[in-house]
Every structure is written in structure tokens, then in C-alpha cells.
C-alpha positions in Angstrom: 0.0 0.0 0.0 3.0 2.5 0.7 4.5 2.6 -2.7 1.2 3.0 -4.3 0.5 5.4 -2.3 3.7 7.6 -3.2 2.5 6.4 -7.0 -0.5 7.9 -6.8 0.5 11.0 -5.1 3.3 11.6 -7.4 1.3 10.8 -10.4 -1.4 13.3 -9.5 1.1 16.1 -8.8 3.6 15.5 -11.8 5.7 18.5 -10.2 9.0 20.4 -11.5 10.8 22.4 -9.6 8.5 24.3 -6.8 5.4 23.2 -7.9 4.2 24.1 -11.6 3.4 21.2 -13.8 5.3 20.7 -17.2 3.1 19.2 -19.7 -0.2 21.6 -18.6 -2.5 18.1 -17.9 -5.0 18.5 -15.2 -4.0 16.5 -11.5 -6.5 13.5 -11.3 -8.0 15.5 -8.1 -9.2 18.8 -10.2 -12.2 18.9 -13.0 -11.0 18.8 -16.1 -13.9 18.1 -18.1 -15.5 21.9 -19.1 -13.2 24.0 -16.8 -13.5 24.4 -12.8 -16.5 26.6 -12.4 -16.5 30.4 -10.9 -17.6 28.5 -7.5 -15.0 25.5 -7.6 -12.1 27.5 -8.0 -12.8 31.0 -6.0 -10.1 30.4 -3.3 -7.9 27.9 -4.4 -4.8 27.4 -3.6 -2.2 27.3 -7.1 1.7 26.1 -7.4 3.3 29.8 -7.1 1.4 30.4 -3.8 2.1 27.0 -2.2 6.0 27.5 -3.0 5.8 30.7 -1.2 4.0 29.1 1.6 6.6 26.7 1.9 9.2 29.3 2.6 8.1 29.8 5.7 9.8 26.9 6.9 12.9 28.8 6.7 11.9 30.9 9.3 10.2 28.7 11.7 13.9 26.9 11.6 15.5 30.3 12.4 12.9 30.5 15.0 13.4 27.8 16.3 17.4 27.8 16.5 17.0 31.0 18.4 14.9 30.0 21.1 12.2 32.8 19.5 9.0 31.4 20.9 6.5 34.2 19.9 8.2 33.7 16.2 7.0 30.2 16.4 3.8 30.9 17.7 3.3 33.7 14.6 4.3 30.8 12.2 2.2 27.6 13.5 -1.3 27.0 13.3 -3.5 23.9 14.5 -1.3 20.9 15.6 1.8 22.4 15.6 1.2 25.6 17.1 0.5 23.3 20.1 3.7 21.7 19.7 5.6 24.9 19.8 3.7 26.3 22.4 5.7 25.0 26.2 8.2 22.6 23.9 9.8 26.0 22.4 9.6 27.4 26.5 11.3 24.8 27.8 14.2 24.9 25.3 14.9 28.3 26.8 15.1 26.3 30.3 18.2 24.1 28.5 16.0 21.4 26.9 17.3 20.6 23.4 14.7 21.7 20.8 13.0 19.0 19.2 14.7 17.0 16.5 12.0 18.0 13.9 12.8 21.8 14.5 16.7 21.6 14.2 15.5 20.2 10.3 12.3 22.3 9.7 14.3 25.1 7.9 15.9 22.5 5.3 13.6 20.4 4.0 13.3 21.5 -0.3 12.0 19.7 -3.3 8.4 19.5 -2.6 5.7 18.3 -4.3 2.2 20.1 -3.8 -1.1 18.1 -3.2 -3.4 21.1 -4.1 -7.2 20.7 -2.8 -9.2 22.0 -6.2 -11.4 24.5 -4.3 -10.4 26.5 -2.1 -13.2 28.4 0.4 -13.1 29.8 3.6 -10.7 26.8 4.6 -8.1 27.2 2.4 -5.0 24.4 2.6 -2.5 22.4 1.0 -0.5 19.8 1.4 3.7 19.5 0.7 5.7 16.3 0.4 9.0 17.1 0.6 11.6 15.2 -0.8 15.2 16.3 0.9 16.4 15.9 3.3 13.9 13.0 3.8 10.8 12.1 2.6 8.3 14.7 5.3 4.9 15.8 4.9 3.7 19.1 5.7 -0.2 20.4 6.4 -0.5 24.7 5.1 -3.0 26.4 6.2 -4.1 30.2 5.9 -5.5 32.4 8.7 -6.5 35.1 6.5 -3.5 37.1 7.4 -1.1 34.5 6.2 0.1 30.9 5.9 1.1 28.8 8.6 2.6 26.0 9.5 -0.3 23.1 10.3 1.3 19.9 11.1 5.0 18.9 9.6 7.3 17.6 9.1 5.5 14.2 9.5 8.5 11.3 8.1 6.8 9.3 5.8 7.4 5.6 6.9 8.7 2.2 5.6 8.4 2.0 1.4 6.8 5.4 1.4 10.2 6.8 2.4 12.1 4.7 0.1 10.0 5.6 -3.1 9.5 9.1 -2.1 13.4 9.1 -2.7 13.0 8.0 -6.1 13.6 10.2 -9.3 10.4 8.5 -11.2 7.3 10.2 -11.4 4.8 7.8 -12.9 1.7 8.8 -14.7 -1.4 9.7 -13.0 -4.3 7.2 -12.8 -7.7 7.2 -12.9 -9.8 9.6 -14.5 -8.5 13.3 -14.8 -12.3 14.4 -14.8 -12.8 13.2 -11.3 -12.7 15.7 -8.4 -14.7 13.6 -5.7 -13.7 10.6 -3.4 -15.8 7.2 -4.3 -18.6 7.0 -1.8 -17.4 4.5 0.0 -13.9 5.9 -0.1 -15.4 9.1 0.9 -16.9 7.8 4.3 -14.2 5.6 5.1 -11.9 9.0 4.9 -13.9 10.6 7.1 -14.3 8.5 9.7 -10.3 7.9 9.4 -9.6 10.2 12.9 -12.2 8.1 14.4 -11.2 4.6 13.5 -7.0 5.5 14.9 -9.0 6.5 18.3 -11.0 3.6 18.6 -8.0 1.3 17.9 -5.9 3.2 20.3 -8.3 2.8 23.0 -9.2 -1.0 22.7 -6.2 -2.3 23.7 -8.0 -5.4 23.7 -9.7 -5.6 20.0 -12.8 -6.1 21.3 -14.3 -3.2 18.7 -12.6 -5.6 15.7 -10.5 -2.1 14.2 -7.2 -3.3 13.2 -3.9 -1.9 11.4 -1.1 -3.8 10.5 1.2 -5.2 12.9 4.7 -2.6 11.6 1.5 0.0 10.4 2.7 3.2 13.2 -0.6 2.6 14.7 -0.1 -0.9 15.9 3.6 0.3 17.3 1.6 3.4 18.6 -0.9 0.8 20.9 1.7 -1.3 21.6 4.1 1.3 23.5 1.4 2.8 25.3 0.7 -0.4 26.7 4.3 -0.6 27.5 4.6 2.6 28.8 2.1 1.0 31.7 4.2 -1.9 32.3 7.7 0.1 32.8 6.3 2.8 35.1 5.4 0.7 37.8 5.3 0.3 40.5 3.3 4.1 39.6 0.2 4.2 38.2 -0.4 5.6 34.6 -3.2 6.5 33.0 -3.6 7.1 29.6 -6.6 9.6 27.8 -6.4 9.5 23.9 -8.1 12.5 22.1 -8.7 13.8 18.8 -7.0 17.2 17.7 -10.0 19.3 17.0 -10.0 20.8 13.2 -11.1 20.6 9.9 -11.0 17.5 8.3 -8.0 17.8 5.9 -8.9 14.9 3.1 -7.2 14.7 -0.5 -8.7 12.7 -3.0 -6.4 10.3 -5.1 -6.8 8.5 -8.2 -7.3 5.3 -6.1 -8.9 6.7 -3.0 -7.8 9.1 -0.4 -5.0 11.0 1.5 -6.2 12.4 5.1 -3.8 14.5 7.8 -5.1 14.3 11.2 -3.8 14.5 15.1 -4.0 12.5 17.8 -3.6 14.1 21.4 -2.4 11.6 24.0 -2.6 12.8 27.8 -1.1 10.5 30.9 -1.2 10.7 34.4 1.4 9.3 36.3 0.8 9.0 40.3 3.2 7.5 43.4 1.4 3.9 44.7 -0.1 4.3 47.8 2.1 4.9 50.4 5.0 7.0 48.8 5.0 10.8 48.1 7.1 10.7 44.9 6.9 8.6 41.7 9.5 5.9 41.9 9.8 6.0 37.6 8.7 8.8 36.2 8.1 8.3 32.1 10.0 12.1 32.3 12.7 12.7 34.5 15.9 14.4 34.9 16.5 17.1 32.7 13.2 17.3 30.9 11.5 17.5 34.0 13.7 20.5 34.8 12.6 22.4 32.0 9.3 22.0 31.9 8.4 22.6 35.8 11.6 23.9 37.4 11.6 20.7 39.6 14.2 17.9 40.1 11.4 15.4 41.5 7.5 15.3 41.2 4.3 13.7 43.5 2.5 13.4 40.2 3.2 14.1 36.5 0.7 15.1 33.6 2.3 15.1 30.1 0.8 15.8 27.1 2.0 14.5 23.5 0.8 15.2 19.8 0.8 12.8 17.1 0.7 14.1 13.6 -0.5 11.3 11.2 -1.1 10.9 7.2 -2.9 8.3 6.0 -4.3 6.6 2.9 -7.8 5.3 2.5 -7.3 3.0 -1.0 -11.2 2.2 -2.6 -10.4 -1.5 -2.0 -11.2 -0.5 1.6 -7.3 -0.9 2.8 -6.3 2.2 5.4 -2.4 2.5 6.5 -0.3 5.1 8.0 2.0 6.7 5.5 3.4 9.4 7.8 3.5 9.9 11.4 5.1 11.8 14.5 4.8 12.0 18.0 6.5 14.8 20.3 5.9 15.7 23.4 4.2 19.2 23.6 3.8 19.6 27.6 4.7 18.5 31.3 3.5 19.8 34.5 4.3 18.2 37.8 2.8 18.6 41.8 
């Protein structure tokens, strides 16, 4: 499913340089029967404004290396705002900034996954190819573009092919701008299905993934994560990251981005005043609450997620990270 995945989304985009297409052919994703309509296309989002979009990720690396937190906040949106919110703090209190920001500012050689109507909502998608294969979620506030979500690694044969200098044809039919029904519903309901998997540890609600998919690794650490923090007791409370729902249509189903917000509670067992193995300690500890030691610790992490819905009914993650975006102690 991987490789066809980077297939399809390299077929659709048939991208030179930053963005503009070479032989004038119509993605598989816009109408191209009679022309988009006044209506379709009011608002959406073309090559030469992505590619300035996609600047911004110099900055947000500059931000980032300088320890500029309001810079960050100006240049994030949704998901990642969150993650740059007590993260970028703390690296002001000697935490190391997150790997993904040290790399932010050089990704280059995207590939733009244009939505073909635009609207009040108006986003895009970037896979980028250097200096690894990272997806990135655009969006505008109506004063400007910001960072949504990236970069999100893509994973396993994604990552591979994504390296590749081939760009195969598109598929499908170039006069189809709609999901397949079933495709459609399936994508939708995509934030929905990782939640129920992640909180049925069990498999009692028959949701699967499989076993190397990042969602099956995702369950199994967090039942882990139980196991090596005792004697303590952990608690784990896995959300949805409210937004809009960001689904591109493919030639062979669908592409969704979506976040997962994944809260723990870590407390002493009874009879001891401290935690006896905190899941954070030490240093990180330090500079997210000033203290050495805790009584209790609540952390907070975000994981950013792509995934494909094909129309044979097949769903896998393509692209996924997880970082931890808060800690506060008693």
C-alpha cells in the first residue's frame, strides 16, 4: 500500500521544480472536463502560492534555533502551534529543541497536493523530498500561511519511493474531483477509527492496522509505557486534535492528515510521596516545571498522522510523529 500510495500522489502532482506542472495536464484530483467553475475554484490554492507558503519553513527553523517562541507561535497553526507552544519554553530552560525543528528550515523539493477549491478553509498539502521524505499540512489564517502539522517522516516504502527520481503517470480519471462513496466515508471517519484502535487495547471493537502499520507500534508502546512505570500508576486519555478535516482525493482513494492528542497521568502507589519511575525525569523535567522530582506528573503529547484510504477498503499510515508538547508536575 506504501508505494502505491507515493504512486499515486506523485502521479497526481507530476511536479517540477517548486510546484508548476510541465506538460499543462489537469492533476486527477481537479475537474478537467469543461473547466472548474467560478464557484470550484474561488479560493484555491495554485503552485506559485504554495511554493511561497513553503518558505516559511525557513523561518520557523530560524525560530526555532534562536529560542524565539512568539516567532514560532506567529508561524504555526493547528497541531503544531500546540507543539511549539511549552516545547519552544522549555528549550529556553536548557531542553534541546526538538529534533523536527533543528530540520524544519531545510527540507526543499516539494511536491504540492493542491485541494481543487479552495473556500473559507483554504490548505494544502507538501511532500518534501530532501532531506527525507516529510509531509507538511499549510494552512491560511487570512493574514497568512502557517505551519499546520510537519514535518510528518513518511514511513517504511513510502520513504524509500519518495526518494525516487520517477514520477509515474497519474491514474484514474483526470475528470474526477470527488472521493468514491465509500472511499469518501471511510476518509472521514479515518480520525475516528485510529481512536478507537488506540483505546481498545483489547480488539474487542474488531478495528485493526497492521502489525509494523505506526498505529499498531503506537498501541503497543502505550501499553508498555504502563508496564515500565510501575510500581506508579499511569493513565492514559487519547483525544482527537479538534480541526477541519484535511482529506485529499487520489486516483485510487484518499490522503487524510489528522492528530491525535495523548494525555497521561502518572501517580506514586499508595504509600510513597514521589513517583518511583517517572516516564520524564531528569532534565526534561527540569525544564518543563523547574523541579528535580514530582508527587504526580501530567504530560501531554501530539501525534501528527497521514494516511491513505485505498477504494479496496485498505487504510495505513503513510506518515507519522509524535513529540511531546507539555509536562506539568505537583
Amino acid at each position: 500500500m506504501p508505494r502505491r500510495l507515493l504512486a499515486l500522489i506523485l502521479g497526481l502532482s507530476l511536479l517540477t521544480g517548486c510546484g508548476a506542472r510541465s506538460d499543462g495536464r489537469t492533476p486527477a484530483y481537479r475537474d478537467s472536463g469543461s473547466g472548474p467553475s467560478a464557484e470550484a475554484s474561488a479560493g484555491a490554492v495554485g503552485a506559485a502560492e504554495a511554493a511561497q507558503a513553503f518558505e516559511l519553513l525557513q523561518g520557523l527553523g530560524d525560530a526555532w534555533r534562536d529560542r524565539d517562541c512568539a516567532a514560532v507561535g506567529r508561524l504555526t497553526a493547528w497541531a503544531e502551534k500546540t507543539l511549539g507552544g511549552r516545547a519552544c519554553e522549555a528549550t529556553r530552560n536548557g531542553r534541546p529543541a526538538p529534533a523536527s525543528a533543528g530540520t524544519v528550515g531545510k527540507y526543499a523539493g516539494p511536491e504540492f497536493l493542491l485541494p481543487a477549491s479552495g473556500g473559507e478553509d483554504r490548505w494544502f498539502v507538501a511532500l518534501a523530498r530532501e532531506p527525507d521524505p516529510a509531509y507538511f499540512l499549510f494552512v491560511d489564517e487570512g493574514d497568512g500561511w502557517r505551519l499546520g502539522a510537519g514535518p510528518i517522516p513518511a514511513t517504511g516504502d513510502t520513504a524509500s519511493e519518495a526518494a525516487s527520481d520517477t514520477v509515474p503517470e497519474a491514474a484514474g480519471s483526470p475528470g474526477s474531483t470527488a472521493v468514491a462513496s465509500g472511499t469518501g466515508v471511510r476518509a472521514r471517519l479515518v480520525p475516528q477509527r485510529y481512536l478507537t484502535y488506540l483505546t481498545d487495547p483489547a480488539g474487542v471493537s474488531g478495528v485493526t492496522f497492521p502489525k509494523r502499520d505506526a498505529a499498531a507500534v503506537l498501541r503497543a508502546d502505550l501499553g508498555a509505557r504502563r508496564t515500565e512505570a510501575a510500581p506508579d500508576r499511569l493513565t492514559t486519555d487519547v483525544r482527537l486534535v479538534v480541526g477541519p478535516r484535511r482529506v485529499l482525493p487520489l486516483s485510487e482513494g484518499a490522503l487524510v492528515v489528522h492528530a491525535l492528542e495523548i494525555e497521561y497521568r502518572q501517580r506514586p502507589r499508595p504509600g510513597r510521596s514521589s513517583l518511583s519511575r517517572p516516564v520524564h525525569g531528569g532534565a526534561e523535567l527540569r525544564a518543563f516545571t523547574g523541579r528535580s522530582r514530582a508527587a504526580e506528573l501530567t504530560g501531554t503529547e501530539i501525534v501528527l498522522l497521514v494516511t491513505e484510504v485505498g477504494d479496496d477498503g485498505e487504510v495505513s499510515t503513510v506518515a507519522s510523529r509524535r513529540a511531546l508538547a507539555d509536562l506539568t508536575a505537583k
